[in-house]
N, CA and C atoms as an extended XYZ file, in Angstrom:
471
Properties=species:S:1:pos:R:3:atomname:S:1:resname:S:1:resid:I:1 pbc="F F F"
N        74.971       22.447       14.121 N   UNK     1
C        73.900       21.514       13.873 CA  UNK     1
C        73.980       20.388       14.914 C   UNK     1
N        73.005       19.881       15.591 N   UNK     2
C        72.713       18.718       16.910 CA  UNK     2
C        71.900       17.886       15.956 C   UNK     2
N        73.021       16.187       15.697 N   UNK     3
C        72.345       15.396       15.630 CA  UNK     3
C        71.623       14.921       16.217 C   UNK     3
N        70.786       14.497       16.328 N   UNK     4
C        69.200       13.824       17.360 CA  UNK     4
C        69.184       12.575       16.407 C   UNK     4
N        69.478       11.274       17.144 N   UNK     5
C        68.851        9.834       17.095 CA  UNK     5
C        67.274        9.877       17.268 C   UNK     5
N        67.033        8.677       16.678 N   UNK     6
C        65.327        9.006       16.970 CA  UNK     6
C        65.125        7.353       17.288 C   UNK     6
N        64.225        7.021       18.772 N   UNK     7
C        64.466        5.732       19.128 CA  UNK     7
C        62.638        5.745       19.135 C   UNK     7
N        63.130        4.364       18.191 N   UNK     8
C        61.708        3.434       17.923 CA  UNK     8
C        61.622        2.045       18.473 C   UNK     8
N        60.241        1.526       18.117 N   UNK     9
C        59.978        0.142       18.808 CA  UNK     9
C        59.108       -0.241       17.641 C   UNK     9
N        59.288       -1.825       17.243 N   UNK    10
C        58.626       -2.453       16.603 CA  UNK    10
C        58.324       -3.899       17.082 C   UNK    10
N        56.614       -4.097       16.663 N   UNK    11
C        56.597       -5.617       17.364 CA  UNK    11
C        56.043       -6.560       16.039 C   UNK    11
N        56.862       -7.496       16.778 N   UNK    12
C        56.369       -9.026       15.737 CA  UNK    12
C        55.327       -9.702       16.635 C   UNK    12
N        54.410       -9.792       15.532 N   UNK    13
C        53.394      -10.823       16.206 CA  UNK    13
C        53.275      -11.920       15.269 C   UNK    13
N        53.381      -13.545       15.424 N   UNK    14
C        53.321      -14.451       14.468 CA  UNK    14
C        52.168      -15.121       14.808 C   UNK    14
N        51.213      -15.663       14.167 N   UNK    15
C        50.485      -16.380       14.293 CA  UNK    15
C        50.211      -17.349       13.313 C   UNK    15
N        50.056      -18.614       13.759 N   UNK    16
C        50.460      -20.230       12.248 CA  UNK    16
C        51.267      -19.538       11.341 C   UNK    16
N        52.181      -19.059       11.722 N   UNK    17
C        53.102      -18.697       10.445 CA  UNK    17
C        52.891      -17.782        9.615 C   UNK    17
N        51.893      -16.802        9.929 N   UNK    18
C        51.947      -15.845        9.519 CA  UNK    18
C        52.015      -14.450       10.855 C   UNK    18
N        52.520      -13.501       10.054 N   UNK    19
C        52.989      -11.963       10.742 CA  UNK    19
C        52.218      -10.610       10.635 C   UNK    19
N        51.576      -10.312       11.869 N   UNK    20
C        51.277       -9.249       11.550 CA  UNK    20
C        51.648       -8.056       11.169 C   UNK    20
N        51.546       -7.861        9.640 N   UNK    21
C        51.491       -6.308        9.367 CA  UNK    21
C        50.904       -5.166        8.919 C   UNK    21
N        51.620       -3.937        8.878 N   UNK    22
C        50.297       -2.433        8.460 CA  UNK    22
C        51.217       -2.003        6.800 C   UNK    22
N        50.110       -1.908        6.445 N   UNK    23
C        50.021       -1.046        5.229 CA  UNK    23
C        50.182        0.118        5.295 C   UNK    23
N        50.928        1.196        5.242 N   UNK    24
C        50.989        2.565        5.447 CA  UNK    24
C        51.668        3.201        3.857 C   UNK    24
N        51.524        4.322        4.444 N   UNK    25
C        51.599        5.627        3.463 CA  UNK    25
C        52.734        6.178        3.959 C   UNK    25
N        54.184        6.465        3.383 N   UNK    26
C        55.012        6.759        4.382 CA  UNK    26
C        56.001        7.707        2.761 C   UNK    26
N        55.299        9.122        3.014 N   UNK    27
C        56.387        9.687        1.668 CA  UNK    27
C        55.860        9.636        0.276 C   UNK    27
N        54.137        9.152        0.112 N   UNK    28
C        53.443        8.991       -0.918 CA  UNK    28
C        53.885        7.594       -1.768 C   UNK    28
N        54.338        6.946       -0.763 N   UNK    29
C        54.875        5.429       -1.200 CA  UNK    29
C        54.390        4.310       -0.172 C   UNK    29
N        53.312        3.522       -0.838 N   UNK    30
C        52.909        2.292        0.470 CA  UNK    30
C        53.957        1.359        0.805 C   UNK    30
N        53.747        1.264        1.987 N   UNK    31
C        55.161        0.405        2.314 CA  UNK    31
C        54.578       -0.436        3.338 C   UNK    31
N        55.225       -1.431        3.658 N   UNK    32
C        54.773       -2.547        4.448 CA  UNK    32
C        55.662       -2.597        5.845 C   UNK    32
N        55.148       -2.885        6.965 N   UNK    33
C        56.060       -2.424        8.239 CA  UNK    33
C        55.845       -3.465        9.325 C   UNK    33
N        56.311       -3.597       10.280 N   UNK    34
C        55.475       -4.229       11.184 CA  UNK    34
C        54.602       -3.474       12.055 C   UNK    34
N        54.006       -3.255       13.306 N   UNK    35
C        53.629       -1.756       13.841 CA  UNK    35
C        54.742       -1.526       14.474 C   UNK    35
N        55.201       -0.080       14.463 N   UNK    36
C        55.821        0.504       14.781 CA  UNK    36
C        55.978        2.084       14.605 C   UNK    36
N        57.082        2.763       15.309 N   UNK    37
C        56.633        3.962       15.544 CA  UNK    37
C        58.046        4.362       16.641 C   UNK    37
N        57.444        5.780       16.876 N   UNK    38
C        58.477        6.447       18.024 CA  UNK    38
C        58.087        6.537       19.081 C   UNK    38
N        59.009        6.334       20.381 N   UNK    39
C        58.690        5.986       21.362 CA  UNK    39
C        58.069        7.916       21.648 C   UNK    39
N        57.812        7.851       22.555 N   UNK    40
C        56.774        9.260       23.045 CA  UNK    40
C        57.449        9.527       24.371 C   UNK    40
N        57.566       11.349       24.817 N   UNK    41
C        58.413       11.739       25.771 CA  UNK    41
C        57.366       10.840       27.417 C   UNK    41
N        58.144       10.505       28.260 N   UNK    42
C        57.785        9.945       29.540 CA  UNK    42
C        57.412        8.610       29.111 C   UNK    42
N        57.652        7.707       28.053 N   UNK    43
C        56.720        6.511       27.582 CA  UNK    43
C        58.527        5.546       27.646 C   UNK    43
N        57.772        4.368       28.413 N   UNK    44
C        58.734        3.344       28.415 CA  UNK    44
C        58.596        2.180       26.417 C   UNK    44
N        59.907        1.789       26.328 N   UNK    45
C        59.459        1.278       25.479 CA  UNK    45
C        58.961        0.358       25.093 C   UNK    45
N        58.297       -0.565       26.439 N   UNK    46
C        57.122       -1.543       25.834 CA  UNK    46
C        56.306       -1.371       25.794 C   UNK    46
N        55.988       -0.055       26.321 N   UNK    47
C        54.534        0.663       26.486 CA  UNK    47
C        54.271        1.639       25.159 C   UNK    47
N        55.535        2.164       24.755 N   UNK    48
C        55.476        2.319       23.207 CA  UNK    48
C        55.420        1.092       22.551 C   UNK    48
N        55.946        0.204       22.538 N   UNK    49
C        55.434       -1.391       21.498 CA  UNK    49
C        53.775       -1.110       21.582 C   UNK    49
N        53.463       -1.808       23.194 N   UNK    50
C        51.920       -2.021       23.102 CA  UNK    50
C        50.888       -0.807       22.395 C   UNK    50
N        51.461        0.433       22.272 N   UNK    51
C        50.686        2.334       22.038 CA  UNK    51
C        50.551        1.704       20.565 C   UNK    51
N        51.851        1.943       19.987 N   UNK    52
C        52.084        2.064       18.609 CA  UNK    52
C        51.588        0.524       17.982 C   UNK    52
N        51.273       -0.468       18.130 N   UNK    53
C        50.601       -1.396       17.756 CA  UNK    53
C        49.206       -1.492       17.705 C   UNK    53
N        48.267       -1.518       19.192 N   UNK    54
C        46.971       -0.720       19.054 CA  UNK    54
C        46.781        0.551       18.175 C   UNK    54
N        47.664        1.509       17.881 N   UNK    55
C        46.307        2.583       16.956 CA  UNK    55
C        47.026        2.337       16.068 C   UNK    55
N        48.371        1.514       15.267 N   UNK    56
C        48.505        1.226       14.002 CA  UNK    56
C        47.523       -0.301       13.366 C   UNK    56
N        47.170       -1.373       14.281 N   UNK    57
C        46.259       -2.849       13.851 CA  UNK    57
C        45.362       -2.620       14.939 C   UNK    57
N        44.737       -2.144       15.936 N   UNK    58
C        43.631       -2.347       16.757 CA  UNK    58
C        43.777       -3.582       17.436 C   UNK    58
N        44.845       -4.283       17.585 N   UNK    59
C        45.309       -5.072       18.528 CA  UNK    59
C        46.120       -4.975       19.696 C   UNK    59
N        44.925       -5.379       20.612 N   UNK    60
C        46.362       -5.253       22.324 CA  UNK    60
C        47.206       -5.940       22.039 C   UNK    60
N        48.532       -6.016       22.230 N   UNK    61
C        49.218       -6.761       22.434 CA  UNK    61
C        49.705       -7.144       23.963 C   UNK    61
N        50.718       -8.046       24.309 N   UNK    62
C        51.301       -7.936       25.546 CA  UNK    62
C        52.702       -8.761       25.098 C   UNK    62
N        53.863       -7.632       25.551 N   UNK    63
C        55.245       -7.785       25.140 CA  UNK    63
C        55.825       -9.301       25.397 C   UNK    63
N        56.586       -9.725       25.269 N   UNK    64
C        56.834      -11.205       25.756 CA  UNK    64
C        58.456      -11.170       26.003 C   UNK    64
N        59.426      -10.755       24.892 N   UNK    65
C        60.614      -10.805       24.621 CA  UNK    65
C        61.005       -9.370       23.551 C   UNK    65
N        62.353       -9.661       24.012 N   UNK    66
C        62.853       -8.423       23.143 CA  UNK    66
C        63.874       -8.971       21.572 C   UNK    66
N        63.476       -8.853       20.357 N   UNK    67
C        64.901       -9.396       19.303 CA  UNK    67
C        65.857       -9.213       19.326 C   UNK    67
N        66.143       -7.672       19.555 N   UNK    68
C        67.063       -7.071       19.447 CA  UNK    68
C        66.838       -5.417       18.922 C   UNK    68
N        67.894       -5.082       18.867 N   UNK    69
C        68.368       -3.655       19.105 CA  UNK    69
C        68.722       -3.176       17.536 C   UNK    69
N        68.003       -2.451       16.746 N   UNK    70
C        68.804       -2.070       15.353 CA  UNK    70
C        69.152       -0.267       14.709 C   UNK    70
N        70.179       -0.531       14.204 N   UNK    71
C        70.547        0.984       14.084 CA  UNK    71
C        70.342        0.925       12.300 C   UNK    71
N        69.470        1.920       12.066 N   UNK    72
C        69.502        2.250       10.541 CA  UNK    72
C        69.438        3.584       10.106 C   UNK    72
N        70.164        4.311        9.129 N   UNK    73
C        70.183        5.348        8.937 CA  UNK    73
C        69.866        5.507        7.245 C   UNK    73
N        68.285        5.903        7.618 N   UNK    74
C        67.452        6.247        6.171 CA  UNK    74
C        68.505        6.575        5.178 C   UNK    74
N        68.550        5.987        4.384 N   UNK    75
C        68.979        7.085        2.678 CA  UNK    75
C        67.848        8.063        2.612 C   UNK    75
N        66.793        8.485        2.795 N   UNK    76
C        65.817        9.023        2.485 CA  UNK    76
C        65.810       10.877        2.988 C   UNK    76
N        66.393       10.698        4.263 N   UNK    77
C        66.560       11.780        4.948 CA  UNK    77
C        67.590       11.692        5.899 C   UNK    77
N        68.332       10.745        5.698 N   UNK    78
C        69.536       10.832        6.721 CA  UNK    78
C        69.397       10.542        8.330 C   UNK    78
N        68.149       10.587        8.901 N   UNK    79
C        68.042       10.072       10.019 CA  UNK    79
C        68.195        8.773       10.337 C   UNK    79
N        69.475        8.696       11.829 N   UNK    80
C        69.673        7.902       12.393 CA  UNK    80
C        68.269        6.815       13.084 C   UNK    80
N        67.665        5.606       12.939 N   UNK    81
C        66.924        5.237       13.776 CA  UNK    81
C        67.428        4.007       14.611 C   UNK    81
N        66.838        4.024       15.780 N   UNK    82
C        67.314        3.285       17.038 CA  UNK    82
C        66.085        2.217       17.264 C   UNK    82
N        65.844        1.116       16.352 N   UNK    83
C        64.543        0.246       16.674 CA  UNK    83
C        64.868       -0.839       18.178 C   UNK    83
N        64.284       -0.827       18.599 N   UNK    84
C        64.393       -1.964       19.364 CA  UNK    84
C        63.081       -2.967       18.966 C   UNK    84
N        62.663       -4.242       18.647 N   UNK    85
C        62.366       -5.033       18.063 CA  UNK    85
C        61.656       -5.663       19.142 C   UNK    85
N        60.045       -5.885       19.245 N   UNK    86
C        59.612       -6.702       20.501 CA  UNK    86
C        59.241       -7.943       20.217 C   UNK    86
N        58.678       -9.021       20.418 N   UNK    87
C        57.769      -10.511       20.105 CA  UNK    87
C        56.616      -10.112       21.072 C   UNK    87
N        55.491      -10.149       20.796 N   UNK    88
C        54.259       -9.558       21.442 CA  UNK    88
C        53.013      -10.973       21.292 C   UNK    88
N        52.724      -10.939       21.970 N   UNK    89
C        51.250      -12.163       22.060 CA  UNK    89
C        50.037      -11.093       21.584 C   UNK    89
N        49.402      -11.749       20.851 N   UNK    90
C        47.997      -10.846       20.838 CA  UNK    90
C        46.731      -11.297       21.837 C   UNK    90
N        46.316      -10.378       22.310 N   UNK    91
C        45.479      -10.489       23.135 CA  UNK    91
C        44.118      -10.418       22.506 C   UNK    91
N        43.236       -8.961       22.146 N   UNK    92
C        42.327       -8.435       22.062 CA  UNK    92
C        42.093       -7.393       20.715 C   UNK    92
N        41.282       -7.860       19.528 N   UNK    93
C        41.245       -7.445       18.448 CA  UNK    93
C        40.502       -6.378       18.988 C   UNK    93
N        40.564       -5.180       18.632 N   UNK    94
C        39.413       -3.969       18.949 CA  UNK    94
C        38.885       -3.638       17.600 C   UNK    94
N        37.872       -3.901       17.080 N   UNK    95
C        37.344       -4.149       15.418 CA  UNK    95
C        36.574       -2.803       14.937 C   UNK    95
N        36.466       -1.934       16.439 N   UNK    96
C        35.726       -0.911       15.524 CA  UNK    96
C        37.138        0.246       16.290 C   UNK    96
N        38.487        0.255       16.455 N   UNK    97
C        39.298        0.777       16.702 CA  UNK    97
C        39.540        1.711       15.217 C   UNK    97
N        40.165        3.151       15.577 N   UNK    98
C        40.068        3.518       14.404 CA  UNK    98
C        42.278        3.783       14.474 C   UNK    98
N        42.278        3.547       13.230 N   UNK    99
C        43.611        3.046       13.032 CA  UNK    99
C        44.364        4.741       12.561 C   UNK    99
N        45.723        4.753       13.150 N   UNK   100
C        46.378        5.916       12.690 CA  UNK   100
C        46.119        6.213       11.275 C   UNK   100
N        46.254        7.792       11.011 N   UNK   101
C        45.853        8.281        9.665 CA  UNK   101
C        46.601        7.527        8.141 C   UNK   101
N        47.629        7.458        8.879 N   UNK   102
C        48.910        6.958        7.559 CA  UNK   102
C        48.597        5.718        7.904 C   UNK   102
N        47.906        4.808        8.177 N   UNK   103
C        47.747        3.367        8.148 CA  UNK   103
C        46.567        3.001        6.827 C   UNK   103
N        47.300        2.383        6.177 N   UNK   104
C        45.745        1.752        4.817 CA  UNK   104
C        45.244        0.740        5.431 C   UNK   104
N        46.026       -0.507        6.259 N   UNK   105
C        45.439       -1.825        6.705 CA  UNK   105
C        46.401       -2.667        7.406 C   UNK   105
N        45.569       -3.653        7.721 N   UNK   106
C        46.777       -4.176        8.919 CA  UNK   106
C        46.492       -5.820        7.864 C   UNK   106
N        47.471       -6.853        7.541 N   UNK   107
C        47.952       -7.915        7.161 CA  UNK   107
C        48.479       -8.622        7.732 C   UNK   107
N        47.775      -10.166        7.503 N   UNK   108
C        48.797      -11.350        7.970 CA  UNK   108
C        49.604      -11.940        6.562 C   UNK   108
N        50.578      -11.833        7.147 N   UNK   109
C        51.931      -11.994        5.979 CA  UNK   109
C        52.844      -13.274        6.408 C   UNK   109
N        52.983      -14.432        5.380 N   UNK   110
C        53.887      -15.495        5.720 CA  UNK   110
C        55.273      -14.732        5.686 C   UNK   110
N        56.362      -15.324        5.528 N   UNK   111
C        58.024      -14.648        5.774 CA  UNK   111
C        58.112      -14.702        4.137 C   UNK   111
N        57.465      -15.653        3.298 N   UNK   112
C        57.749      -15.841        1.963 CA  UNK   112
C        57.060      -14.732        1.388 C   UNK   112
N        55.675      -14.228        1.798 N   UNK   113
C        55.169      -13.371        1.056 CA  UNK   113
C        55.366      -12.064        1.443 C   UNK   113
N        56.451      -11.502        2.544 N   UNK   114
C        56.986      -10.542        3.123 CA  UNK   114
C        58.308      -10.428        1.696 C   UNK   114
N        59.125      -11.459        1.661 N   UNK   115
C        60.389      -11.771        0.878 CA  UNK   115
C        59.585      -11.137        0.030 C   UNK   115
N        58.815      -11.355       -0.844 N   UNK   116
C        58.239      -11.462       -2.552 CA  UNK   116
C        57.805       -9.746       -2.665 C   UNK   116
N        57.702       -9.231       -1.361 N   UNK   117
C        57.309       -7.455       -1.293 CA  UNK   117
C        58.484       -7.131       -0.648 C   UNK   117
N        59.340       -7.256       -0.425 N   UNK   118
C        60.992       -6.846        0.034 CA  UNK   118
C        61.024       -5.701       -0.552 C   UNK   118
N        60.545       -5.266       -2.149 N   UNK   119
C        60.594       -3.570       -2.483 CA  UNK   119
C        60.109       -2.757       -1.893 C   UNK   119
N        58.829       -3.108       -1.252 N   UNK   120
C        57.710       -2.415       -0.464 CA  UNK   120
C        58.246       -2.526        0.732 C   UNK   120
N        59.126       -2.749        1.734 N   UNK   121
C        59.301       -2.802        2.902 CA  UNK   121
C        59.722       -1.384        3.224 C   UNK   121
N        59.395       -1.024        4.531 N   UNK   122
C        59.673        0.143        4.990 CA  UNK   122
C        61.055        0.251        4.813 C   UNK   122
N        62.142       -0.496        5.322 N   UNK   123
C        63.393       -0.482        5.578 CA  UNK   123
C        63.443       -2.421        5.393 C   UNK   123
N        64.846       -2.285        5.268 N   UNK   124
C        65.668       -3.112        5.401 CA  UNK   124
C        65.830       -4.483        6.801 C   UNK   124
N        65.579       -3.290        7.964 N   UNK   125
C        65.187       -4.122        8.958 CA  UNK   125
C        63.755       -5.049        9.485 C   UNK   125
N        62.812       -4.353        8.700 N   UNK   126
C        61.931       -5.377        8.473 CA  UNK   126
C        61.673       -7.101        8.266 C   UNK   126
N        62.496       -7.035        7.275 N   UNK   127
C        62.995       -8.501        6.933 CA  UNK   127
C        63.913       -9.289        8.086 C   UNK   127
N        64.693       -8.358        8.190 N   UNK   128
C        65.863       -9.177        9.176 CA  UNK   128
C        65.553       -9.058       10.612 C   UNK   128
N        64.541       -8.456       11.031 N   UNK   129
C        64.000       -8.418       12.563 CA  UNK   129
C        63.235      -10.004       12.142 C   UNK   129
N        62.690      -10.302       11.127 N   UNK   130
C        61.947      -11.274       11.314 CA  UNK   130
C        62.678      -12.632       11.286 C   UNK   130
N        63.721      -12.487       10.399 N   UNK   131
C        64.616      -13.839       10.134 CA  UNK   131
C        65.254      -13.972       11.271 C   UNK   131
N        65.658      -12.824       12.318 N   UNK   132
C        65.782      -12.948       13.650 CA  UNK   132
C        65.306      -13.598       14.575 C   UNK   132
N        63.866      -13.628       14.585 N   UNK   133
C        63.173      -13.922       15.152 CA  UNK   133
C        62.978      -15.418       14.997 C   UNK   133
N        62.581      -15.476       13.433 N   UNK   134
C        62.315      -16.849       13.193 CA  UNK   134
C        64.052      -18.010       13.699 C   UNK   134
N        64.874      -17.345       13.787 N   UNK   135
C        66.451      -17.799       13.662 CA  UNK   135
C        66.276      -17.883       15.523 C   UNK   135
N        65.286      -17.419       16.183 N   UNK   136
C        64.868      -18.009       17.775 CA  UNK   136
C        66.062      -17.045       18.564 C   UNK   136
N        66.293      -15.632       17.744 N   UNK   137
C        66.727      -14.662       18.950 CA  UNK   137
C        65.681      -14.151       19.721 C   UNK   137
N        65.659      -14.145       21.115 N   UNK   138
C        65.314      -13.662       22.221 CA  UNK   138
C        65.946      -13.478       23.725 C   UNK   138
N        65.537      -12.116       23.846 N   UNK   139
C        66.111      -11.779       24.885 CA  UNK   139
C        65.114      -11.350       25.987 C   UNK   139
N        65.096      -11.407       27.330 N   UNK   140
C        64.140      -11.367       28.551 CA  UNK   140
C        63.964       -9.800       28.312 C   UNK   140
N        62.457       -9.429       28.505 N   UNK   141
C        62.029       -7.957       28.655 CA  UNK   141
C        62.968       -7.573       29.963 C   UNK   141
N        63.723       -8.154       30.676 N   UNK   142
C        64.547       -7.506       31.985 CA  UNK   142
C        65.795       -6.908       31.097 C   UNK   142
N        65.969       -7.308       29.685 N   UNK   143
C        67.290       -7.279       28.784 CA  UNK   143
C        67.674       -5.740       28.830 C   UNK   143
N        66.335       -4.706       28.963 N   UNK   144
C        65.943       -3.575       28.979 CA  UNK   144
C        65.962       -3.033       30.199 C   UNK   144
N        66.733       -2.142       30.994 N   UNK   145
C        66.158       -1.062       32.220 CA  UNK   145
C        66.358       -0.152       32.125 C   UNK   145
N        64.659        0.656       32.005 N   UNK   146
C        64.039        1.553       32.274 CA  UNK   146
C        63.484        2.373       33.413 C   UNK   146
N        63.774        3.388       33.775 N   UNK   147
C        64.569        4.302       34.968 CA  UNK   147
C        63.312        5.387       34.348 C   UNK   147
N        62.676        5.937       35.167 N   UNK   148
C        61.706        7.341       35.106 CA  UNK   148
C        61.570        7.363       35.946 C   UNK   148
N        61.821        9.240       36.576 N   UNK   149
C        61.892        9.739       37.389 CA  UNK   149
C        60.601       10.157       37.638 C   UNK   149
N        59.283       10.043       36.936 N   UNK   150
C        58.080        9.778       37.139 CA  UNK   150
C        57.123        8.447       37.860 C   UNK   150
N        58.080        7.567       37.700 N   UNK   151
C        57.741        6.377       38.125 CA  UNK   151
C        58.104        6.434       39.979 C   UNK   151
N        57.030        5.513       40.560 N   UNK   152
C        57.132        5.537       42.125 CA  UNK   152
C        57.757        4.268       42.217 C   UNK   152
N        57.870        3.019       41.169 N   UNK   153
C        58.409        1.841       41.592 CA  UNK   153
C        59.629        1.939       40.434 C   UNK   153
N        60.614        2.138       40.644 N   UNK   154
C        61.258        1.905       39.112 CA  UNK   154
C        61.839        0.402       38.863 C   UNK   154
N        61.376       -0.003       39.331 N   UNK   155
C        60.973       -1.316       39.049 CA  UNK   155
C        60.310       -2.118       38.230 C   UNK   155
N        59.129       -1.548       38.149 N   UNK   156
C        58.041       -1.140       37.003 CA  UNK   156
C        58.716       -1.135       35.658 C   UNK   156
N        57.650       -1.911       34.566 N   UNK   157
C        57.958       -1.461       33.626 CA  UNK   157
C        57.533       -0.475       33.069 C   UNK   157
């Protein structure tokens, strides 16, 4: 048997104190998330942040900083996940964007009314990517290098 890690990206977007999040369907149980998702083969991972944020809220984003790095391994199915955690500016609402299938809605959520649905959270790291955040961890998008042998500048993000 070959364990396989599975590496994701999630972004915080805050605005007056409140956080954007999606409503999803994940196992016939709604759960509350930030957007996020798995990064995709040849896809860097701020370019998975910005993917998986547009078709989960219909918002561009543009990456700013990184939180940090988190390892969680579902009780649910035993998979290892590898989040890396972004801070994203919002740019551009796209209002008639049509949102991934497993998405019910996208929410602005204070940190208190995130706490008060703590049952509903996807995971565990939900909460604590944010108290992270709010606790003013950040690290430079350079914190990250990304190397594709597709890329002509790898320099590039």
């Amino acid at each position: 048997m070959c364990w396989t890690p599975h590496a994701t990206v999630a972004t915080i977007i805050e605005r007056d104190g409140r956080f954007l999040m999606v409503e999803e369907d994940s196992d016939g149980r709604r759960v509350f998330n930030q957007p996020a998702g798995h990064v995709e083969e040849d896809e860097t991972l701020v370019e998975a942040a910005v993917r998986e944020t547009l078709e989960e809220t219909g918002w561009q984003v543009r990456p700013d900083s990184l939180v940090g790095l988190y390892t969680y391994k579902a009780p649910s199915n035993g998979v290892t996940y590898y989040r890396f955690c972004f801070v994203a500016t919002t740019l551009v609402c796209e209002q008639d964007y049509k949102l991934d299938d497993d998405i019910i809605a996208a929410h602005w959520f204070s940190r208190d009314q995130l706490h008060e649905r703590r049952d509903q959270l996807r995971s565990p790291l939900v909460l604590q990517c944010i108290d992270d955040y709010l606790a003013g961890r950040r690290y430079p998008l350079e914190f990250v290098t990304e190397h594709s042998a597709l890329r002509s500048d790898p320099t590039s993000p």
